[in-house]
C-alpha positions in Angstrom: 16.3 95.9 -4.8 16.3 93.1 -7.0 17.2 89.7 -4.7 20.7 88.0 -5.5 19.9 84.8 -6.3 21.8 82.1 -3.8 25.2 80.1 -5.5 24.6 76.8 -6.9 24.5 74.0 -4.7 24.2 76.6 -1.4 21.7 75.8 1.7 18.4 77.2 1.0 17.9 80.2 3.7 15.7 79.5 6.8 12.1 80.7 7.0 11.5 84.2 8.4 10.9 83.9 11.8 13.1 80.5 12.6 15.1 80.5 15.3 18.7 78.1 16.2 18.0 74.7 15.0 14.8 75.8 13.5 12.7 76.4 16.5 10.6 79.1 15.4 8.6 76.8 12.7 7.6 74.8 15.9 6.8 77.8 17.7 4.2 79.1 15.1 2.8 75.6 14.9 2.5 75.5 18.3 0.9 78.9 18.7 -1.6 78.2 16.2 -2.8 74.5 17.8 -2.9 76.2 21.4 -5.4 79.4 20.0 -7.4 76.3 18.1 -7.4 74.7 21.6 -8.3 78.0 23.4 -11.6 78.4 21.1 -12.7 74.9 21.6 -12.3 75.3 25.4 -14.3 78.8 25.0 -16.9 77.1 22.9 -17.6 74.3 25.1 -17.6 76.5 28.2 -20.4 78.5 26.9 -22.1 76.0 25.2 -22.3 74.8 28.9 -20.3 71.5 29.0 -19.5 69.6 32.1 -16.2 70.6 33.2 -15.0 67.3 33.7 -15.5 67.0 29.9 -12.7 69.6 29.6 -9.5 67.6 30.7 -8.6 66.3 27.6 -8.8 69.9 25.8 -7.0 71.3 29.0 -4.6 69.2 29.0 -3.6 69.1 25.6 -3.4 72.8 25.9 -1.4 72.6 28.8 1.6 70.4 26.7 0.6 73.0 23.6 1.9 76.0 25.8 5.7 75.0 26.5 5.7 74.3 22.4 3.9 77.8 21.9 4.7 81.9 22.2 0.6 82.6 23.3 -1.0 85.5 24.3 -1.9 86.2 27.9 -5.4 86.1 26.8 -4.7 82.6 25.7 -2.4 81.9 28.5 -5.6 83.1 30.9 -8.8 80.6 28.9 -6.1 77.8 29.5 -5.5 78.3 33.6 -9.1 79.3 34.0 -10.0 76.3 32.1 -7.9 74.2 34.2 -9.8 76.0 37.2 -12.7 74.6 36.3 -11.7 71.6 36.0 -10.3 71.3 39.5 -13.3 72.7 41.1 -15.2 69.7 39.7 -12.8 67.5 40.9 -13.2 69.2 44.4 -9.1 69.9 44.5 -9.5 73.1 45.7 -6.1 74.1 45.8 -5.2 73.8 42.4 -8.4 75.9 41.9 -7.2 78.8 43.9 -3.7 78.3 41.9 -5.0 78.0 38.1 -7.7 81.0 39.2 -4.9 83.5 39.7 -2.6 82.5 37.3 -5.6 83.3 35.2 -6.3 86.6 36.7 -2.6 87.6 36.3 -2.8 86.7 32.2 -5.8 87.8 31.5 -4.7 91.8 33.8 -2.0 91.7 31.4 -3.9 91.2 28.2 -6.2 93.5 29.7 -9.9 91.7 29.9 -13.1 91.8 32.2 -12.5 88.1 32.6 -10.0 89.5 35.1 -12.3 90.6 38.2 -14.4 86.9 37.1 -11.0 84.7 38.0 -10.0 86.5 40.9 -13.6 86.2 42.5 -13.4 82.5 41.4 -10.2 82.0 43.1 -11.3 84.3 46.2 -14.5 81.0 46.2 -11.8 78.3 46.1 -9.6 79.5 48.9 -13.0 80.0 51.1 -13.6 76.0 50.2 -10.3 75.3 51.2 -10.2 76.9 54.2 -7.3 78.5 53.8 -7.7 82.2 55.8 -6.2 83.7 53.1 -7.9 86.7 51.5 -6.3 86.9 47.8 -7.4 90.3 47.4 -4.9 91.4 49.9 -2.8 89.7 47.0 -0.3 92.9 45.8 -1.3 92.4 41.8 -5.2 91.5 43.5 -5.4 94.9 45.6 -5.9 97.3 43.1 -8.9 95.7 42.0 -11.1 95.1 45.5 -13.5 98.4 44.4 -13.9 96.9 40.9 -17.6 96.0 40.1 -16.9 92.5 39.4 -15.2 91.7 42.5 -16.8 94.1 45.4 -19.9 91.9 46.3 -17.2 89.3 46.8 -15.0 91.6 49.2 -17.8 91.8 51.5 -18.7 87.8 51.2 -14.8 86.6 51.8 -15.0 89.5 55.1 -18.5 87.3 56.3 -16.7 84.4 55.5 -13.9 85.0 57.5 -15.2 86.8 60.6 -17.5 83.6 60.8 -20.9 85.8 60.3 -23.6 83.1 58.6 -26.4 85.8 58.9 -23.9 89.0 56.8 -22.6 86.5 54.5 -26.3 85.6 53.4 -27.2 88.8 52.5 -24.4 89.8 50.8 -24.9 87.1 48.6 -28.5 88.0 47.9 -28.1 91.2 47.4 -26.2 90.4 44.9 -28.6 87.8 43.5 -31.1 90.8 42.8 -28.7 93.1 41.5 -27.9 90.4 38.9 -31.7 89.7 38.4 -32.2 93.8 38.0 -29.7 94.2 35.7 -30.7 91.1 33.4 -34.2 92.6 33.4 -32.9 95.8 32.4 -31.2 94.3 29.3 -34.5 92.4 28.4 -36.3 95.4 28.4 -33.9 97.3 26.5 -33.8 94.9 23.7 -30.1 94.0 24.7 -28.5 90.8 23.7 -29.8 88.7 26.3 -33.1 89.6 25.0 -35.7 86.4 24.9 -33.2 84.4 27.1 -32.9 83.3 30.2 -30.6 85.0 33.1 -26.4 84.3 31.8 -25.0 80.9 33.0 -22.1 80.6 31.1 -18.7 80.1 32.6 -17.4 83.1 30.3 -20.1 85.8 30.6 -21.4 86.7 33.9 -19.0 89.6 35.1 -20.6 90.2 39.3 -21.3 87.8 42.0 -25.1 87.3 41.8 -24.6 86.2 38.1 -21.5 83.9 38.8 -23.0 80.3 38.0 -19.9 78.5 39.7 -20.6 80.2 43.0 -24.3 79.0 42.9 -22.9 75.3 42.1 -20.9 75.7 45.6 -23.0 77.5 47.6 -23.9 74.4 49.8 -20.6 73.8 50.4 -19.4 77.2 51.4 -22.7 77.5 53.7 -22.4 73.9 55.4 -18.4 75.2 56.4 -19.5 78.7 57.7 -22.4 77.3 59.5 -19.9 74.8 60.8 -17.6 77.7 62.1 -20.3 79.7 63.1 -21.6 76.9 65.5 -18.6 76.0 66.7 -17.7 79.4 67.4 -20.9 80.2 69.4 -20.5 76.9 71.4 -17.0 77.3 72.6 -17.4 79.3 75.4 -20.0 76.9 77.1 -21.2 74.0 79.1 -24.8 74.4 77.6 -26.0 75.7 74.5 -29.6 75.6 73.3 -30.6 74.6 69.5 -33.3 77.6 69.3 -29.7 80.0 69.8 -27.9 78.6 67.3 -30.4 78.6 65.1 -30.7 82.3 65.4 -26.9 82.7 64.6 -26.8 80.5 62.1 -30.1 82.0 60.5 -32.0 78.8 60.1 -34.2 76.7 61.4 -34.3 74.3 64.4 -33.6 71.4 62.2 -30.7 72.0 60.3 -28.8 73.4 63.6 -29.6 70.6 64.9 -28.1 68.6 61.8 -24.8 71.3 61.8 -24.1 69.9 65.3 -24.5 66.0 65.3 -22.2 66.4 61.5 -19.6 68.5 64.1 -20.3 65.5 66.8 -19.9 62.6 64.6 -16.5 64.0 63.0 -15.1 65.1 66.6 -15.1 68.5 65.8 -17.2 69.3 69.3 -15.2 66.5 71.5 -17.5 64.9 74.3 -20.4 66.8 72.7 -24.3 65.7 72.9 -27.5 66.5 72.0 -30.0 66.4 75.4 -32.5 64.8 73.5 -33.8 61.3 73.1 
């Protein structure tokens, strides 16, 4: 139908798409800076950027989102983003919390990257020591047999039951699965052809792949070791190096270091080392 044209002197009509007051042009800006924002983080991510070098983009996202209607793929780059960022400022916490929240957007939007952020925040919550398993998480649960996520199932039940010797080769079994599987590709002419093994923050979708969990793997093995020895030490007056070497799975040397770090910080009160 032919349009009536509005009365002389009358208010033009809002924009399709405005709310009260004119909200919804501010909410389509908003939308579009926040998926600009998104890409940049995505690009610098795989382009391998420090993640400390991602606070200003994260937090401008961050403000962008309470201006924005996003998607929950959107909503899931930002929180994993700001995941990142915590784990390189050693905060696990906010880590385990960002990692999830991730997880959660990114289920909903229906991506991979969702078994990558909930192994990522499964890693955080081992750093922090926290005892809690998030797969036992209710949105987390149906997920424990996915592909991404079961190597890390069995490396949060090592973690936990204080088993050095399990949790290593869990986590290199998973190392040559990721190896085997990247060869595969190379030989198929896939598109990891010519390149070296994926890195990047946004590809690797399994364990042995996962470059973040490499980055932390001294950490998570100097605090199991640390449980581990402390464990096999509580239940006596005299405990040789050579023993808990064998628990821990290495050698002499750094059993011997595991136990003066446990001394020196108290951890094994009235402790010592019969040795000159």
């Amino acid at each position: 139908p032919t349009p009536v044209p509005a009365p002389t002197g009358a208010a033009p009509a809002p924009p399709t798409g405005a709310g009260v007051g004119g909200g919804g042009g501010d909410a389509r800006a908003g939308t579009a800076t926040l998926d600009v924002l998104a890409l940049q983080i995505r690009l610098r991510t795989e382009r391998g950027d420090a993640a400390r070098s991602l606070k200003p983009l994260h937090r401008s996202a961050s403000a962008a989102v309470a201006l924005a209607i996003p998607h929950p793929r959107v909503v899931g780059v930002v929180r994993e983003c700001g995941g990142l960022v915590a784990m390189a400022d050693r905060d696990w916490r906010a880590a385990a919390t960002d990692f999830f929240e991730a997880f959660k957007s990114y289920d909903e939007a229906g991506s991979r990257a969702r078994g990558r952020c909930l192994r990522r925040c499964a890693l955080a919550a081992m750093l922090l020591r926290s005892g809690v398993d998030p797969f036992e998480a209710q949105e987390a649960r149906p997920f424990r047999a996915d592909p991404a996520v079961r190597g890390t199932t069995e490396l949060v039940r090592a973690y936990q039951a204080s088993d050095a010797l399990e949790f290593e080769r869990v986590f290199a079994d998973a190392k040559g699965k990721a190896r085997i599987r990247w060869l595969r590709e190379l030989e198929g002419g896939g598109a990891g052809a010519g390149t070296a093994p994926p890195s990047s923050a946004f590809e690797d979708d399994s364990l042995g792949g996962d470059a973040l969990f490499e980055a932390h793997l001294s950490d998570l093995r100097s605090l199991l070791r640390r449980a581990v020895a402390l464990r096999a030490c509580a239940p006596y007056v005299r405990v040789r190096l050579s023993h808990l070497a064998e628990k821990l799975g290495v050698s002499n040397d750094e059993a011997e270091a595991t136990v003066s770090g446990l001394i020196l910080d108290g951890e094994l009160e009235g402790a010592s080392i019969d040795q000159v």
